[in-house]
VEXMARMAR-258927 format. One record per atom (N, C-alpha, C): x, y, z. Coordinates in steps of 0.1 Angstrom, whole numbers, plus 5000, padded with zeros to 4 digits. Layout:
N
XYZ ...
END
This chain:
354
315230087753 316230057743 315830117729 314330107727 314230197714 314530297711 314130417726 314530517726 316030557727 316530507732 318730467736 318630487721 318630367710 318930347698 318830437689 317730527692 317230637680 318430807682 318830777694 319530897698 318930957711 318930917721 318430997731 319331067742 320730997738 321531037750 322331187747 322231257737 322831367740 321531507744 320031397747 319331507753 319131407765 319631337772 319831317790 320331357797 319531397807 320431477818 320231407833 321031357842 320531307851 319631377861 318631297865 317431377869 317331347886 316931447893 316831387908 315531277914 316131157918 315231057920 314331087931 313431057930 312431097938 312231017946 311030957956 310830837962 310230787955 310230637957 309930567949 308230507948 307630567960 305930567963 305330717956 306130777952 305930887940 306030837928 306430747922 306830717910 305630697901 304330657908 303330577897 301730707906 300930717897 299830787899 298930647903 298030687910 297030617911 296030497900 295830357905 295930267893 294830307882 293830407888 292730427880 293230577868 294330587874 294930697866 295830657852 296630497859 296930447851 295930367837 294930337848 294130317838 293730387823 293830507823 293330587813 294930597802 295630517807 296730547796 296930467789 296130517772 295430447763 296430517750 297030607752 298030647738 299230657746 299930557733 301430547735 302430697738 303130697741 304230817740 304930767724 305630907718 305630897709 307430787707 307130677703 308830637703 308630527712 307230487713 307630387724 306630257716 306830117720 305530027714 305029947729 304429837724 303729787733 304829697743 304429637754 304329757766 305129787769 304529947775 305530067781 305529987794 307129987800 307729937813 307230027825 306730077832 306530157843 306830097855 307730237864 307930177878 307130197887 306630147898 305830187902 305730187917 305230207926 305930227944 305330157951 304330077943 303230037957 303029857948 302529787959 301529707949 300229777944 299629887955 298529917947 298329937935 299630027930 299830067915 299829927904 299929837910 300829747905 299129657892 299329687878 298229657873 299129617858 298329557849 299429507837 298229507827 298529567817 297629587803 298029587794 297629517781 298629547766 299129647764 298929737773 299729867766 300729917779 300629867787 301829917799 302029747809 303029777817 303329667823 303929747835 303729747850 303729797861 305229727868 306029807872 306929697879 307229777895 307229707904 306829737916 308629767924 309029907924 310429967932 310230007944 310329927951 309830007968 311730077974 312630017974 313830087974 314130197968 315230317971 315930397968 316230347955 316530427941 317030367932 318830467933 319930367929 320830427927 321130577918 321930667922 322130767913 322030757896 321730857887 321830827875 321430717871 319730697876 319030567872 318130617866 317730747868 316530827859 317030917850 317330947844 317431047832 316131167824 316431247823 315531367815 315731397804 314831357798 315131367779 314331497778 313731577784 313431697779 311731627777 311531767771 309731727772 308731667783 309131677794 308631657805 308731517806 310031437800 310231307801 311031267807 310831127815 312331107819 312230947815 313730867816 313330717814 314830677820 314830537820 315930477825 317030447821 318230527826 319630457819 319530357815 320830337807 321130197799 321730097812 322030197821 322930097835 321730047839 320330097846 320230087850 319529957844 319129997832 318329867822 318629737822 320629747821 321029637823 320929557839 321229647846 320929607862 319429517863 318129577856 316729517860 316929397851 317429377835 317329307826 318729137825 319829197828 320529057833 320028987842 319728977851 319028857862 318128777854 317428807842 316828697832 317128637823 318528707822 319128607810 320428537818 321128467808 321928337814 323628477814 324328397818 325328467822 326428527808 326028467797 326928467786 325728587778 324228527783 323428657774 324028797783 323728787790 323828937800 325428997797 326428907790 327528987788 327529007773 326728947763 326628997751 325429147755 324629147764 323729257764 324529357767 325929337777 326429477780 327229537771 327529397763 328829437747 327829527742 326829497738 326029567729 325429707735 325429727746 325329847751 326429937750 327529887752 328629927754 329729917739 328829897732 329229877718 328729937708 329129997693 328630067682 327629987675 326429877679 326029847670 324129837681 323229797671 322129767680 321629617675 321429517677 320729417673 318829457673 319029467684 317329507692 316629607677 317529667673 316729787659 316629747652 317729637643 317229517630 316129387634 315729387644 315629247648 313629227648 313029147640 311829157642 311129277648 311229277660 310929387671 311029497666 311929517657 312029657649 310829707642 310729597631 309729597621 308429657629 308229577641 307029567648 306729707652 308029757657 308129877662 307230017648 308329977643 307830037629 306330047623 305629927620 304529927625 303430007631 303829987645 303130027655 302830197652 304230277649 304130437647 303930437631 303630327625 302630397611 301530427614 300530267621 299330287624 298830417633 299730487642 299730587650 299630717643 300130707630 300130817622 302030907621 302730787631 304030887628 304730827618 306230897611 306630847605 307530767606 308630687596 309330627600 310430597609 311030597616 312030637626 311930807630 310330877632 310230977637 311030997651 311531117657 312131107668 310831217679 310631217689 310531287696 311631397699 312831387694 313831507697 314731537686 315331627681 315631657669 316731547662 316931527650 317731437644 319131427647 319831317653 320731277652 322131247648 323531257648 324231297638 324631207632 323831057631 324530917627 323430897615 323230857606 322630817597 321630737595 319830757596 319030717598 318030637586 318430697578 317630707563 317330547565 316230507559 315530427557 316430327546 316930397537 317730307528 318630237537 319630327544 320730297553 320530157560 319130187569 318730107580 318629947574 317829977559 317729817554 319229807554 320129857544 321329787542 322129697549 322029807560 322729717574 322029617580 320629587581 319929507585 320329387583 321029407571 321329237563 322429187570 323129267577 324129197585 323529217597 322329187599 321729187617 321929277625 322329397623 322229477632 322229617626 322329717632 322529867629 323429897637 323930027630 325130117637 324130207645 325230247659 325030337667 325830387673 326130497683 327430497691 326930427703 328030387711 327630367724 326930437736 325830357739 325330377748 326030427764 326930357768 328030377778 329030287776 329930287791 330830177785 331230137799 331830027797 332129927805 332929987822 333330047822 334030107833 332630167844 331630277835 330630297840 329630217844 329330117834 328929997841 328629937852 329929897857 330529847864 330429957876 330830017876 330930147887 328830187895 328330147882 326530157889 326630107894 327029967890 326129837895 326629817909 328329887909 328929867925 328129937933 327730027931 326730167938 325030067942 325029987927 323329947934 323429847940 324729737935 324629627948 325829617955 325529557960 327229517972 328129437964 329229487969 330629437962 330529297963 329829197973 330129067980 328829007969 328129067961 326729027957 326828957949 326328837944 326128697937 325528777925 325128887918 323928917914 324628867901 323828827889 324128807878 324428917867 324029047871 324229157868 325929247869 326329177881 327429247886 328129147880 328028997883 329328897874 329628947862 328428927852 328828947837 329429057833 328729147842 329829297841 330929317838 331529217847 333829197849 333829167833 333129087826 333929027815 333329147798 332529277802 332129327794 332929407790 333629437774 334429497769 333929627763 334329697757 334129837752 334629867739 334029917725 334329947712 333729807705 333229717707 332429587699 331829647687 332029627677 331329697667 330429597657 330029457659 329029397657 329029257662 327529217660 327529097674 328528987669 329028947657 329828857655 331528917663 331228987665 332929067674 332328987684 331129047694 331028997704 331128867708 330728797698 330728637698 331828577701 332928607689 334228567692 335128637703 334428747708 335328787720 334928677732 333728677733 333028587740 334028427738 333828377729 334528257727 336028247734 336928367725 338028337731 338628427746 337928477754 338028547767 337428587774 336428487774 335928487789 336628357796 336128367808 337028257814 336628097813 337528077817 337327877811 336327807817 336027877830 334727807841 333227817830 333427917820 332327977816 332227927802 333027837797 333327797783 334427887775 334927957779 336028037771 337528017771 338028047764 339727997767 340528177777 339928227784 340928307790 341828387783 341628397771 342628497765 342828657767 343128697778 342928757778 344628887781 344928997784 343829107780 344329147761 343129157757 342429177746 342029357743 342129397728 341529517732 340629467713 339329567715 338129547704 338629707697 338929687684 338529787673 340029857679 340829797681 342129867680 342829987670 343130077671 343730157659 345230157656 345630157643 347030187640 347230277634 347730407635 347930507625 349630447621 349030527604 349930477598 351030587594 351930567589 353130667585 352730777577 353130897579 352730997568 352930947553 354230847552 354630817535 353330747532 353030637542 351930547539 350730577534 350030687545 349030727547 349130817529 349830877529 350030977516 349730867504 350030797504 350030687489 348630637489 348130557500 347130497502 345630587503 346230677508 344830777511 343930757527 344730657535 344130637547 345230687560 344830707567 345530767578 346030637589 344230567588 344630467600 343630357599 344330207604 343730107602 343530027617 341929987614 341329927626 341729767626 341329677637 341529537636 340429537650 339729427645 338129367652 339129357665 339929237665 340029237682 342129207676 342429267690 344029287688 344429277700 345729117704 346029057715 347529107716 347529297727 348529337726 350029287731 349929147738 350829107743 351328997734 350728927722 351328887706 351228937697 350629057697 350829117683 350429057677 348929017681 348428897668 347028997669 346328997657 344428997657 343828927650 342228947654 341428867646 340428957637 340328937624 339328987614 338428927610 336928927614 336128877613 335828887600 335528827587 335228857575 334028857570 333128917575 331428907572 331128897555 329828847553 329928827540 329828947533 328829057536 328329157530 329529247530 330229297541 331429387542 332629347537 332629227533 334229167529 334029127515 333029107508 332728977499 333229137488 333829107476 333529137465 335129157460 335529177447 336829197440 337129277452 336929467452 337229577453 337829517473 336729457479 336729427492 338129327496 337929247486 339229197488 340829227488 340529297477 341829407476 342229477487 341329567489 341529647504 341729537513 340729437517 341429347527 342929327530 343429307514 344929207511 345529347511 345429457513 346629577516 346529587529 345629627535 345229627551 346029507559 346029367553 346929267556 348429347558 348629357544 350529357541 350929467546 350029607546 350529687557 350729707574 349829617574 350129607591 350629467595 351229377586 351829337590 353229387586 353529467580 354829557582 355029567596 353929617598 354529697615 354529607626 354629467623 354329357632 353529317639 352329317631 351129277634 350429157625 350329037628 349928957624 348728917620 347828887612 346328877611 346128817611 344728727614 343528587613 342428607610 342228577597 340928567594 340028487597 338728547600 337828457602 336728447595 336028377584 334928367582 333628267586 332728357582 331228257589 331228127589 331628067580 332227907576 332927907586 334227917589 335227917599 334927927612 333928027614 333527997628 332127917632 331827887623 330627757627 331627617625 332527627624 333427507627 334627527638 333927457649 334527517663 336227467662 336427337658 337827307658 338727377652 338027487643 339227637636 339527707646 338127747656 338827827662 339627787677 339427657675 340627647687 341527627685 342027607668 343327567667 343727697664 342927837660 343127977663 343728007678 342627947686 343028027703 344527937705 344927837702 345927767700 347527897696 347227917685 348228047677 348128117687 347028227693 347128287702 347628287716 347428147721 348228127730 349628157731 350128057723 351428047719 352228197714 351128267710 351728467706 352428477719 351428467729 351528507741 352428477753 353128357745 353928297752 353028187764 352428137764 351728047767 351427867765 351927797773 352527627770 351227587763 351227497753 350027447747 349727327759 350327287768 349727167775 348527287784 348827367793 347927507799 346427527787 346427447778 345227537771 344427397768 345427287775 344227157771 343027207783 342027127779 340427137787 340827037790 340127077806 339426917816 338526897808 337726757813 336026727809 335026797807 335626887822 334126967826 334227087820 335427177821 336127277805 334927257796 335627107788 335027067776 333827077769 332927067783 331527057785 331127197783 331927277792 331127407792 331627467777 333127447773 333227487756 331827467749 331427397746 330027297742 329027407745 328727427755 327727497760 327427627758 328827657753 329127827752 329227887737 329327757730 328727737714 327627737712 327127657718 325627617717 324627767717 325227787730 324027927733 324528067731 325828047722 326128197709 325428157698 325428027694 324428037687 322728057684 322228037697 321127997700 320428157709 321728257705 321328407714 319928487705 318928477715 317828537708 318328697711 317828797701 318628937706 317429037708 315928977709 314829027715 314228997732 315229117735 315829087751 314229107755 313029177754 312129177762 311629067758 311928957757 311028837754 312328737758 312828757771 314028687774 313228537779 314028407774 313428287781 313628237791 314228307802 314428277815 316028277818 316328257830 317728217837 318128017832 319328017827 319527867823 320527837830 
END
């Protein structure tokens, strides 16, 4: 994921998989591998074909693949390197988290933002390639077209995450995982899949997508279909006065013509932010588009947003008696609050299946 985050995917090429008792050199071989690759921190994940290979050191961690790995599960970054898709990542990495983490992990794969790069683990990362002698977000392959600068990275930090493009997206996804497991397979990887969206542009999107559409067995009210980071282009008169061509909305429920705007503090707060907010309102609701705001207050107070998924229902043409919860609903509502709030976003240090 470090490497994903910094820009690696416009130098991957899928690579031909080899067998999988090729994969790892001999453990005394591994032994000797005492310097990091450059971009990587403690420990480097290795696959490996045997149990013989199979050995674990602060600086590497051995994981034992005796099966074929599905297509497009190795990648070549050039430099005589290769590493593991983001599919496939997700494939080894959801079976340890709970079913609501593993669908925020594929948002965020499948989404413009990284948690994993703001998030402690970062710092650490950082760290690690001073003491090594590299520099700051040094790359192993030439710079990227998205904006790295060290000023940048703090800025955005403050709202928890960094920008990125996406890793893949949800269609692809889905399409691996059908290839590595069977259509009939219980795997936790392939469930949370169905419910992963595409365009999420920060984990508070994810949240609330999560809240209001996933399905009700899972804590969610079903709202669904939904689209994230929707576009409206606007009229040439409009676009001419205003100076903008086209306006986004976090998530937009195309069957009410309703969305939701998440109001973060840092991106919304200020005179100039509000302004733009309150035109972005009045012009797109011109065009019959309704808005809901949300702020951080507002959604740590769960009864707003159900009396939100409420309005949305109802957009949709949907009976308010259909959106009461059973007991056991109610319970998992509960549950599905609890552990968006409680999502740790330093996935190698996941705390088990719950």
């Amino acid at each position: 994921m470090q490497a994903w985050d910094e820009g690696a995917r416009p130098y991957a090429r899928p690579s031909r998989v080899r067998s999988p008792n090729s994969f790892a050199a001999a453990s005394s071989e591994l032994a000797e591998f005492s310097a990091l690759p450059q971009g990587c921190v403690n420990p480097v994940e290795i696959l490996v074909g045997s149990d013989s290979s199979y050995h674990r050191t602060h600086r590497w961690r051995a994981h034992v693949q005796r099966s074929p790995l599905p297509p497009n599960s190795i990648l070549d970054i050039g430099l005589n390197r290769c590493m593991t898709s983001p599919e496939f990542f997700f494939l080894r990495t959801a079976p340890k988290l709970s079913l609501v983490q593993a669908v925020l992990l594929g948002m965020e794969l499948c989404g413009w933002y990284s948690t994993l790069m703001s998030a402690p683990y970062r710092q650490h990362c950082d760290k690690v390639r001073t003491e090594q002698g590299g520099a700051l977000l040094m790359n192993p392959w030439p710079p990227t077209a998205w904006d790295l600068s060290l000023e940048h990275q703090r800025d955005l930090m403050k709202n928890g995450f960094v920008v990125r493009p996406p890793l893949t997206d949800a269609a692809s996804l889905r399409e691996y995982l059908h290839r590595a497991l069977s259509e009939k397979s219980n795997s936790r990887a392939l469930v949370a899949a169905r419910y992963v969206a595409d365009n999420s542009r920060s984990p508070m999107e994810s949240r609330i997508y999560a809240r209001y559409c996933l399905p009700r067995r899972y804590g969610g009210f079903n709202l669904v279909p939904v689209e994230l980071n929707r576009e409206f282009e606007l009229s040439p008169e409009v676009a001419q006065a205003i100076g903008i061509e086209k306006y986004s909305v976090d998530l937009y429920w195309p069957r009410g013509k309703l969305a939701i705007e998440y109001q973060g503090r840092y991106a919304h707060s200020g005179l100039n932010a509000e302004q733009r907010d309150r035109l972005k309102r009045n012009i797109l609701e011109t065009e019959g588009v309704r808005i809901i705001s949300i702020d951080s207050s507002q959604y740590a107070k769960g009864d707003i947003l159900d009396i939100y998924a409420g309005e949305i229902a109802s957009s949709m043409g949907i009976e308010a008696w259909r959106m009461k919860p059973s007991a056991a609903e109610q319970r998992k509502r509960l549950e599905l609050i609890n552990e968006l709030e409680s999502w740790d976003v330093d996935l190698y240090r996941p705390t088990g299946k719950r």
